[in-house]
C-alpha positions in Angstrom: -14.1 -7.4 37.7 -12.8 -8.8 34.5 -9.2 -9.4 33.6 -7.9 -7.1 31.0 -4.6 -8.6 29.2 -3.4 -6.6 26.8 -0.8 -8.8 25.5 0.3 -12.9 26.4 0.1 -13.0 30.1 -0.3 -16.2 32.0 -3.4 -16.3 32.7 -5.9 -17.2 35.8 -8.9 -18.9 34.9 -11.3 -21.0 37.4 -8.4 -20.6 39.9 -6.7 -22.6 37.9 -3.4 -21.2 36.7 -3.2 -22.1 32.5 0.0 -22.0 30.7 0.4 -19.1 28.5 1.0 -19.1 24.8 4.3 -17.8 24.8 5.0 -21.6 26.4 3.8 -23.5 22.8 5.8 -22.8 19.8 4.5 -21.0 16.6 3.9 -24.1 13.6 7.1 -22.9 12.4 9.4 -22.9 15.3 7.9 -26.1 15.5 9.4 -27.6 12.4 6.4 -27.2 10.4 7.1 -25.2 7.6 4.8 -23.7 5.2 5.2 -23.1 1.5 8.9 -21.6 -0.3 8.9 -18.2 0.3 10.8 -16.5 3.2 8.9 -14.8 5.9 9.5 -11.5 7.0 11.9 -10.8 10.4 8.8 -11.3 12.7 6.6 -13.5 10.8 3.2 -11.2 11.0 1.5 -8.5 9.8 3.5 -5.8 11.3 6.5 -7.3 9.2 4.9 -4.6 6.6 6.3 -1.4 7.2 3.7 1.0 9.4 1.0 -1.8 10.3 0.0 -1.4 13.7 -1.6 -4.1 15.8 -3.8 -3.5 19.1 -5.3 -6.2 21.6 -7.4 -6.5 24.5 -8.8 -10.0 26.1 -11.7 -9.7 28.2 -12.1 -12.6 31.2 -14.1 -12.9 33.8 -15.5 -15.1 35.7 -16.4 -18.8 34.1 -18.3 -17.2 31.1 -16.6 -13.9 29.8 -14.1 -15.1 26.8 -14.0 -12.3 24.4 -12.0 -9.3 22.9 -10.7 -7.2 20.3 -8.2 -7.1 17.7 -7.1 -4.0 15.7 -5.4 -3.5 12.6 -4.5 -0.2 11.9 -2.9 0.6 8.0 -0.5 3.0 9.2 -0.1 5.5 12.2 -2.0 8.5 10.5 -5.2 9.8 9.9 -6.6 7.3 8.3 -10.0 9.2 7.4 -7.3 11.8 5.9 -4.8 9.1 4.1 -7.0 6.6 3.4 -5.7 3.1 1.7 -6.6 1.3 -1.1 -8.7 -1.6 0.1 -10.6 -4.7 -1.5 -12.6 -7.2 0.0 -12.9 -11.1 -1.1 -16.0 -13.0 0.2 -16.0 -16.7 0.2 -19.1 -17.2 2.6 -21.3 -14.5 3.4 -22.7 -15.5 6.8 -21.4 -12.8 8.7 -21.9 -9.1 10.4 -19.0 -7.5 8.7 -19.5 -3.4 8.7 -18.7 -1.4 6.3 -18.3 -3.7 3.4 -20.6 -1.7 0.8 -18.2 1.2 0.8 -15.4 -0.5 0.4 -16.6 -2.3 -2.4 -18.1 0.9 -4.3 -15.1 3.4 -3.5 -12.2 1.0 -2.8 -10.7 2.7 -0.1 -9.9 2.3 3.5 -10.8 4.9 5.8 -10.7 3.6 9.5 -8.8 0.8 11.8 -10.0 -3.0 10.9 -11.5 -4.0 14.3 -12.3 -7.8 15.1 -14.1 -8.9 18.0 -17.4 -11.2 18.6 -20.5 -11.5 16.3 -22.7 -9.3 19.4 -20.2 -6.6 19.8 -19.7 -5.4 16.3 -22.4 -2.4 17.1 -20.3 -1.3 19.9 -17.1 -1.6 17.9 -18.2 1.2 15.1 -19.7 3.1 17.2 -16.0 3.1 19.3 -14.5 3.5 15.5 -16.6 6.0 14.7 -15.6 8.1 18.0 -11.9 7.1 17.5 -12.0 9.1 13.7 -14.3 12.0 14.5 -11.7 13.3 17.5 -8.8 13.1 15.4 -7.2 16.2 15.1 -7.8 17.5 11.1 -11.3 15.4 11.3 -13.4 18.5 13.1 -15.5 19.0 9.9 -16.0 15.1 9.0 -20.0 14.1 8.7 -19.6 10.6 6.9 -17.4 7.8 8.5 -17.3 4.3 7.2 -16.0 2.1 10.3 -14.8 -1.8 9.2 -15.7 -4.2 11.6 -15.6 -7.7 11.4 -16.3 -11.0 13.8 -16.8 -14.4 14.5 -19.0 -15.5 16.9 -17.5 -17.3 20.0 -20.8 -18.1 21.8 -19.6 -21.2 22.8 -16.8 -20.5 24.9 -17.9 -16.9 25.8 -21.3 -15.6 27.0 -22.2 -13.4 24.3 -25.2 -12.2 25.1 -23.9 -10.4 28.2 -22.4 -7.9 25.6 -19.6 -7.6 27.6 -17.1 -5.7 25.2 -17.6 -2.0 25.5 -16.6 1.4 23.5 -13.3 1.7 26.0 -12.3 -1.8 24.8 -12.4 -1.4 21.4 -10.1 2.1 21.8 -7.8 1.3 23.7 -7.2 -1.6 21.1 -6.5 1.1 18.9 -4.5 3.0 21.4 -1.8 -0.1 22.0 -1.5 -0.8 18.2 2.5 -1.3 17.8 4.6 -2.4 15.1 6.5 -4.8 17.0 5.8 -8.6 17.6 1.4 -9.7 17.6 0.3 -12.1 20.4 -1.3 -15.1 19.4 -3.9 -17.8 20.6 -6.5 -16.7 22.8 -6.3 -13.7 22.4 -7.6 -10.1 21.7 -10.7 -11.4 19.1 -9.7 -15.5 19.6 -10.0 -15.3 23.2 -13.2 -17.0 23.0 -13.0 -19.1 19.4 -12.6 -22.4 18.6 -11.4 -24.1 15.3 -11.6 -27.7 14.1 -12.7 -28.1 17.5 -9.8 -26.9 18.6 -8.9 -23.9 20.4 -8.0 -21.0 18.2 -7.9 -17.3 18.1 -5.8 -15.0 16.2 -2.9 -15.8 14.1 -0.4 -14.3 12.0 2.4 -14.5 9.2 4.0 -13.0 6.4 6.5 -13.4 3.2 9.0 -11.5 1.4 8.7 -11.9 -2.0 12.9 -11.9 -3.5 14.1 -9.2 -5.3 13.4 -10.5 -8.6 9.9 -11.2 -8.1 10.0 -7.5 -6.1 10.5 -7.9 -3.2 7.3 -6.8 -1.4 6.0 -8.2 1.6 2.5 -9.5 2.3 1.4 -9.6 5.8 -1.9 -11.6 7.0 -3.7 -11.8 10.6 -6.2 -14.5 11.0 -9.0 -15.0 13.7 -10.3 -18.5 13.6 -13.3 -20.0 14.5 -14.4 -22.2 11.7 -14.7 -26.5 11.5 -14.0 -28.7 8.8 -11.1 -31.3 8.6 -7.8 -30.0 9.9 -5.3 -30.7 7.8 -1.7 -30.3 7.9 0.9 -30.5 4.8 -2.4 -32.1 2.8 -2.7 -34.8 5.9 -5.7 -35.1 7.6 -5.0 -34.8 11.5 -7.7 -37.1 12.9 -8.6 -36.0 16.4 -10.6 -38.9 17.7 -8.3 -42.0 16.1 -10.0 -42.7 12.9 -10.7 -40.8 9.7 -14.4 -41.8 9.4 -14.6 -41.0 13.2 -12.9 -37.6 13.3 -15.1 -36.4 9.9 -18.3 -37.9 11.2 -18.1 -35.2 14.6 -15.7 -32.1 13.1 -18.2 -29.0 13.7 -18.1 -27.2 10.1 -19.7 -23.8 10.9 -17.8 -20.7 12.3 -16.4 -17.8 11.0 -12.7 -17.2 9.6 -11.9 -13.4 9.3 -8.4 -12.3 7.5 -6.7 -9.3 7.1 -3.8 -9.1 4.4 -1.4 -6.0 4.2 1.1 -5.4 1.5 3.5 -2.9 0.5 3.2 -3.4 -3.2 1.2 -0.9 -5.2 -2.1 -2.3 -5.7 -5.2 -0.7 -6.2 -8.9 -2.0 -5.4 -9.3 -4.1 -8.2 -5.9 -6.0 -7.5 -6.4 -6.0 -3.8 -9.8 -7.7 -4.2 -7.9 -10.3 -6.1 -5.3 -10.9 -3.5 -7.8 -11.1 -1.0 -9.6 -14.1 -2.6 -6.0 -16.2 -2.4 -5.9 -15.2 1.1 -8.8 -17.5 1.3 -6.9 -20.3 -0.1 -5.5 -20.9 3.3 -8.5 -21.8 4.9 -8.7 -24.6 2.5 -5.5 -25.8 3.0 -6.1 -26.1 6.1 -9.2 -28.1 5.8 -11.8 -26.0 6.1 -14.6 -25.8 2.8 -16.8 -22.4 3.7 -19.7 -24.0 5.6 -23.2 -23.0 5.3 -22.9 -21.4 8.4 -19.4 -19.8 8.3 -18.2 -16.3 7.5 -15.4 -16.4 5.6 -13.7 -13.0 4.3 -10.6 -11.6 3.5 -10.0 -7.8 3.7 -6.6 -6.5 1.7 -4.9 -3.3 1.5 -2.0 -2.0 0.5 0.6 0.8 2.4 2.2 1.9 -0.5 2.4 5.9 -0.6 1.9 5.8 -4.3 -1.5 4.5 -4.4 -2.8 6.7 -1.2 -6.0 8.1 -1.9 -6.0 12.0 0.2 -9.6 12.9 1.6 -9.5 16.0 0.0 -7.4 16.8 -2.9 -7.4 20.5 -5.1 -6.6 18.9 -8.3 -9.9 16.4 -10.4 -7.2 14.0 -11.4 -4.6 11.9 -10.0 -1.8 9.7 -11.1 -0.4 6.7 -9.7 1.5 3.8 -10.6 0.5 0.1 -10.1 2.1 -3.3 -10.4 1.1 -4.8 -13.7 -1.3 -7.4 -13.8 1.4 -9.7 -14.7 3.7 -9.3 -11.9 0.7 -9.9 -9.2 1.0 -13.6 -9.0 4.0 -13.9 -6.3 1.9 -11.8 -4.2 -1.2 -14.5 -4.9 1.5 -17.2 -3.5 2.6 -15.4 -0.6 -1.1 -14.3 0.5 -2.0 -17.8 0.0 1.4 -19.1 2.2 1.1 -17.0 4.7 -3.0 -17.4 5.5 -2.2 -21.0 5.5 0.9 -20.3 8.0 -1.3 -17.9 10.1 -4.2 -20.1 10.6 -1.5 -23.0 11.6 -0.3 -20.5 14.5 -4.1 -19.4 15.9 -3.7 -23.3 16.7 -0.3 -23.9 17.5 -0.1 -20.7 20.0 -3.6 -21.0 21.4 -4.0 -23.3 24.7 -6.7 -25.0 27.0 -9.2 -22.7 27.9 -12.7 -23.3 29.7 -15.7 -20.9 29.7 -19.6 -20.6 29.8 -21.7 -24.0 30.8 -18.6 -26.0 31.8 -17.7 -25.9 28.3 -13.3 -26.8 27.1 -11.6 -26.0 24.5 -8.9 -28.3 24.0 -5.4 -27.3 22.7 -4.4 -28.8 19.6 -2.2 -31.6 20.9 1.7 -31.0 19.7 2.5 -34.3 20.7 0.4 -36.1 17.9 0.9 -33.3 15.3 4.5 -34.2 16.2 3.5 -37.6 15.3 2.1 -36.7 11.6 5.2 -34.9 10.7 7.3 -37.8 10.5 
């Protein structure tokens, strides 16, 4: 039978008891600090007000290393009080559902669900179950279920298809607003990144009061290569530069969700989604050949809530002006950056299908580059 966690357990693998990530520190509680602006009271997603965040990891035996992460907008109906929603893609080698109709109507109208590249089927269909038995959905025909992955093949025996329908809900069903695990975990139980182990990460900012004082949330699941690179350094796993570049595996996925509180609409939320990506470039990754890289944005705000059904043909709403986005562009770009650091930081050793071991990024050396 597999092992279910639902949040950061210590965990038994190979009869090998593994330290848990609650034992490493987050990049910050490090001493690693990331950009100017002040995070929010937990440092994640949930930081904005009504964000929700569900998890299950899936282990079993020597080759199941899989799971599912949810995002939920707000505890609602979704289908019913939908969000606005834009989507930023810097490499399109991916399986992520839904995209088309958030592109063309600029809403959200479901949970964000992340798991593995196989398992994205079985995760709208789930989605797609979860919204039709909503009370207040009885007469709903058309859903549009978001799904996005990575693919963690290497760690985890995809084929096997292991995640299933009751997985992916009661993701959904333990979303909380309270503190996100992070590591491998949920969706990064499985990945690697900079061949390192990595998984799902988080972070947020608070923008001041005189730049408005919104907050912008961003969760992270990592499985992408490239260069790490930490405060513009380039952490060289293997001793030397020319060594470390000559091996670091460059394809992979990196999926990001951002959440704000600021009234945005599509258009604007598209735009913050693309400086979410800056963060995987900070970090040292370039958008592969063979990576998915996307960003998915939406705001909370009640403002800009688009109703499923309304009587009236018009609407109005008020938005943040064009000119006052650009702290939101710094804190989306911050706290990517900062989440992608702690999908590193929090994740440790894991082993899976073939043999195969993902190492933890070593604190000790990173400890090293700081001074």
């Amino acid at each position: 039978m597999p092992v279910i966690v639902t949040f950061g357990l210590a965990l038994v693998l190979l009869g090998a008891v593994v330290l848990a990530s609650e034992d490493r520190p987050r990049a910050r509680e490090f001493g690693l600090v990331v950009g100017v602006l002040p995070t929010g009271p937990q440092n994640a997603i949930t930081d904005v007000a009504g964000v929700k965040v569900g998890q299950v990891t899936l282990i079993e035996g020597k080759d199941v290393r899989t799971g599912v992460t949810a995002v939920l907008p707000h505890g609602g109906n979704i289908f019913q009080d939908k969000v606005p929603a834009g989507i930023s893609v810097a490499n399109g080698y991916g399986k992520l559902t839904g995209v088309t109709q958030v592109e063309e109507l600029g809403t959200l109208e479901t949970p964000i669900v992340l798991t593995n590249t196989l398992s994205v089927p079985t995760a709208a269909d789930a989605v797609i179950d979860y919204t039709l038995g909503l009370p207040g959905n009885e007469r709903v025909e058309s859903v549009n279920p978001v799904v996005g992955e990575t693919n963690d093949g290497w760690l985890n025996d995809i084929r096997g298809r292991h995640v299933t329908k009751a997985h992916v809900l009661e993701a959904i069903g333990n979303a909380s607003e309270g503190p996100v695990a992070e590591g491998g975990v949920g969706a990064g139980t499985g990945t690697t990144c900079f061949d390192y182990k990595g998984g799902i990460g988080t972070a947020s900012r608070r923008l001041p009061e005189n730049r408005g004082g919104w907050t912008v949330g961003v969760l992270v699941q990592t499985n992408f290569g490239g260069v790490l690179t930490i405060r513009g350094v380039p952490f060289e796993k293997r001793g030397t530069a020319a060594e470390a570049g000559s091996v670091a595996r460059s394809d992979g996925s990196c999926m990001i969700v951002v959440a704000t509180d600021a009234p945005l609409d599509a258009r604007s939320l598209k735009r913050l989604a693309k400086r979410a990506l800056l963060g995987i470039a900070r970090t040292g990754g370039y958008y592969s050949n063979g990576s998915g890289d996307y960003a998915i944005a939406f705001s909370t705000a009640a403002a800009v809530r688009v109703p499923h059904r309304s009587p009236s043909p018009t609407r109005t709403i008020t938005l943040l002006k064009d000119e006052s986005v650009s702290p939101l562009f710094q804190a989306a770009a911050e706290a990517a950056e900062e989440a992608i650091l702690n999908s590193l930081f929090k994740a440790v050793r894991t082993e899976g299908k073939d043999g195969r071991a993902a190492e933890a990024l070593p604190l000790d050396r990173v400890k090293g580059l700081l001074k």
